[in-house]
KEBAKE-738564 format. One line per 10 residues: number of its first residue (from 1); their letters; for each residue x, y, z of N, C-alpha, C. Coordinates in steps of 0.02 Angstrom, whole numbers, plus 50000, padded with zeros to 5 digits. Last residue first. Example, Ala and Ser with C-alpha at 12.3 -4.5 7.8 and 13.67 -1.06 7.14 Angstrom:
! residues 2
2	sa	50642/49888/50354/50684/49947/50357/50645/50002/50394 ~ 50660/49716/50390/50615/49775/50390/50660/49835/50390
This chain:
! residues 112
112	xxxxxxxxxx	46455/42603/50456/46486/42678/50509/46571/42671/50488 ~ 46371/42598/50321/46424/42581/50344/46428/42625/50401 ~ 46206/42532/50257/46246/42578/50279/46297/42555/50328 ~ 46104/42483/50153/46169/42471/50172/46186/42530/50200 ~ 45939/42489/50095/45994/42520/50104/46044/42503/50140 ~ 45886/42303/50079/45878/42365/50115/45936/42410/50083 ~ 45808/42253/49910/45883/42255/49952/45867/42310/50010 ~ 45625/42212/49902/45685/42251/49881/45746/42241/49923 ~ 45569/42038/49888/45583/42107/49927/45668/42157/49893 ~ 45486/42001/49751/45532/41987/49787/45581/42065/49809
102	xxxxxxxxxx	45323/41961/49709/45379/42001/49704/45421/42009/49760 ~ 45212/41871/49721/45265/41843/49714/45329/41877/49689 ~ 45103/41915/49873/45131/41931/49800/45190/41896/49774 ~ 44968/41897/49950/45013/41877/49946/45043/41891/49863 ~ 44839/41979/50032/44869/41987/49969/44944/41963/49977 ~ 44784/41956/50173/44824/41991/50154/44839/41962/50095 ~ 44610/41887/50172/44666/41865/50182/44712/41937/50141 ~ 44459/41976/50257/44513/41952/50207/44578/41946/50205 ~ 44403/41908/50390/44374/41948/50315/44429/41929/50242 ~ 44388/41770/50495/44435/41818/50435/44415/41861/50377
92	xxxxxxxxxx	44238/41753/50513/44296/41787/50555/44366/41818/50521 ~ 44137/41809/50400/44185/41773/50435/44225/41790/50473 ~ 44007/41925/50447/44049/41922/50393/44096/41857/50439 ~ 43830/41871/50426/43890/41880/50453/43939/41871/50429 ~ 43759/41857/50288/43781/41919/50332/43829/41923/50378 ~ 43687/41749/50308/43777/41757/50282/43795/41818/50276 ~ 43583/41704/50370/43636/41718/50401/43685/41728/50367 ~ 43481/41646/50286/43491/41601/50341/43572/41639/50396 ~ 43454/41741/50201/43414/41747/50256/43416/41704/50319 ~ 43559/41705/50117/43527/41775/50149/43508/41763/50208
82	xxxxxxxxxx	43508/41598/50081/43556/41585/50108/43565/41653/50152 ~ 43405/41618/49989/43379/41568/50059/43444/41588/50113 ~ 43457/41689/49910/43419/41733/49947/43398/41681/50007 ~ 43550/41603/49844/43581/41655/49858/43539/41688/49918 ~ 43423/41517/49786/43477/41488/49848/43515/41546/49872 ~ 43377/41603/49691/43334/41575/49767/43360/41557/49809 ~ 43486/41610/49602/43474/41677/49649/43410/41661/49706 ~ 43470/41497/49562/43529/41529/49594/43530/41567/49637 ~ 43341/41506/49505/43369/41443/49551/43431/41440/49593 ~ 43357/41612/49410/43312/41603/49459/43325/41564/49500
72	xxxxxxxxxx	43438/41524/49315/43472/41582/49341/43429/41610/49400 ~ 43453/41349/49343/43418/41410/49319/43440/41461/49355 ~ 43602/41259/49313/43566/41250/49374/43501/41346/49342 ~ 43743/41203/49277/43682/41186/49239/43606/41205/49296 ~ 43852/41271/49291/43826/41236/49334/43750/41209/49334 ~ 43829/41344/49170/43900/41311/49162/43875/41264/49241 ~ 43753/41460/49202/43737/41396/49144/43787/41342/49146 ~ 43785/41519/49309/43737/41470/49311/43722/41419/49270 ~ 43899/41585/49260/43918/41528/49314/43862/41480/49295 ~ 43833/41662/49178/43868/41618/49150/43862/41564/49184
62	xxxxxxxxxx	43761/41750/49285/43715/41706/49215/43749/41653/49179 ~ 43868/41799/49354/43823/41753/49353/43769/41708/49320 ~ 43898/41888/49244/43948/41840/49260/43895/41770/49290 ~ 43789/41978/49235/43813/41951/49166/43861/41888/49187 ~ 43797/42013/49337/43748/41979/49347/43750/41918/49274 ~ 43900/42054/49470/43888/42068/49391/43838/41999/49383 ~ 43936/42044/49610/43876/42076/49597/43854/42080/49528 ~ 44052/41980/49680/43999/41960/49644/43933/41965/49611 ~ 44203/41964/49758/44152/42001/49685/44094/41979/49684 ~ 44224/41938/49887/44258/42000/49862/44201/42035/49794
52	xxxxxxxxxx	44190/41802/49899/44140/41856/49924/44177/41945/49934 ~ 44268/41699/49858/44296/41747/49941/44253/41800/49945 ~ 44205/41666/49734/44200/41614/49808/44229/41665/49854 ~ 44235/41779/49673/44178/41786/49688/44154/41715/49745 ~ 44396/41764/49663/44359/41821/49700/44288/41828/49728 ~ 44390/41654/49587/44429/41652/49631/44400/41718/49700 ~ 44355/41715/49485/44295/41680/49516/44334/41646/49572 ~ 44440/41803/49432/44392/41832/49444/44353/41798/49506 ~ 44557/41708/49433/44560/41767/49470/44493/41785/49511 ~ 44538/41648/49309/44512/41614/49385/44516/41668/49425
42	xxxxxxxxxx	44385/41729/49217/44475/41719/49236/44472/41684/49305 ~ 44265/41653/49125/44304/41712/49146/44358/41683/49173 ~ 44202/41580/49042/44220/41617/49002/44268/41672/49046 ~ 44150/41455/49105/44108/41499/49093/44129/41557/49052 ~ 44259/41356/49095/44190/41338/49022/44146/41388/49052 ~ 44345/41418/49156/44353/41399/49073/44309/41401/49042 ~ 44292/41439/49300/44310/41471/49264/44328/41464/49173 ~ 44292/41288/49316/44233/41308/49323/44211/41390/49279 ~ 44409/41261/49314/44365/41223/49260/44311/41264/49259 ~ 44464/41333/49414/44506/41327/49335/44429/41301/49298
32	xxxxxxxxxx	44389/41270/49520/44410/41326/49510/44421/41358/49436 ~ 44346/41089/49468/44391/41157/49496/44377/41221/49486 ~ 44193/41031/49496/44220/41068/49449/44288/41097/49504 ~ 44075/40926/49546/44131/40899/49541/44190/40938/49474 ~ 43970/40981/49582/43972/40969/49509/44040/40942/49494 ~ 43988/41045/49714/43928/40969/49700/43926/40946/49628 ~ 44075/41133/49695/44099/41086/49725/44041/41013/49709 ~ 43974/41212/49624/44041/41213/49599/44074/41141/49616 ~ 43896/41227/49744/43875/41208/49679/43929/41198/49623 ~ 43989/41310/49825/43942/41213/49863/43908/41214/49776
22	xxxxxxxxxx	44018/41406/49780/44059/41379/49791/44044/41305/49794 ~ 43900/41471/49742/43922/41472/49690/43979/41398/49718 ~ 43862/41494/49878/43808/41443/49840/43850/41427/49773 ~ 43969/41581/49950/43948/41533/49969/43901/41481/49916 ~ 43931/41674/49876/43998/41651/49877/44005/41582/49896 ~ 43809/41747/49885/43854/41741/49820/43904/41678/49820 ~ 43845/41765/50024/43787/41729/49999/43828/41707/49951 ~ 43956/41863/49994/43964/41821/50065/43914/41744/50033 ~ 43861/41972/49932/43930/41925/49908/43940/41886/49941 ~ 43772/42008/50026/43763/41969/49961/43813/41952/49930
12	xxxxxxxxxx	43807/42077/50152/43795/41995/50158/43787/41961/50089 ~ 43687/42202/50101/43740/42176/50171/43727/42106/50152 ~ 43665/42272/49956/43618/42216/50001/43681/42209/50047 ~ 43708/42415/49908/43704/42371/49914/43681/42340/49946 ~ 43594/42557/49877/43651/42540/49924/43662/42463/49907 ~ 43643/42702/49733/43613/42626/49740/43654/42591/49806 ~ 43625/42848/49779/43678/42813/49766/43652/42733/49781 ~ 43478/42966/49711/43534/42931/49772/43569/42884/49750 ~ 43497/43073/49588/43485/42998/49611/43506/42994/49672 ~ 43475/43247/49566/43531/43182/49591/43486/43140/49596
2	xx	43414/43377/49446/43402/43318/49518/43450/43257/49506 ~ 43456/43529/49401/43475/43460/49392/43457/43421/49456
């Protein structure tokens, strides 16, 4: 039996991703919510793919693009200009700690 090697990812392509989806989102005068509705996914999701957490499905992107009326080629030129202009570097904050809206357990009580 012969192995594949393990596909590496591009350094910096979500970051990219994240960035062009976000300034094209924002130049179409869309929320978050909106932008998510009329492409078909969760804000969560695309909540994730502006913080350059997600963005590698391509099926998703194909949406975004139509919904930002902009060619799926035309996306991925700005994704790769943006590449190459530096978004590799990761931000100074990578990622924000996960805020939850579950409410802290009681400590144990103890008496002397």
């Amino acid at each position: 039996m012969r192995y594949l090697p393990v596909m590496e990812k591009i350094p910096g392509l979500n970051w990219a991703i994240a960035k062009v989806v976000k300034k094209l989102r924002e130049s179409r005068g869309l929320t978050q919510a909106q932008l998510a509705g009329f492409a078909g996914l969760s804000e969560v999701y695309l909540s994730s793919v502006e913080r350059g957490i997600r963005g590698d499905s391509i099926n998703a992107l194909m949406l975004i693009a139509r919904v930002l009326e902009v060619d799926f080629g035309e996306l991925m030129g700005l994704v790769d200009a943006e590449l190459a202009c530096g978004a590799e570097k990761q931000r100074t904050m990578q990622h924000r700690p996960r805020q939850t809206n579950a409410k802290p357990q009681n400590p144990a009580r103890y008496t002397d």
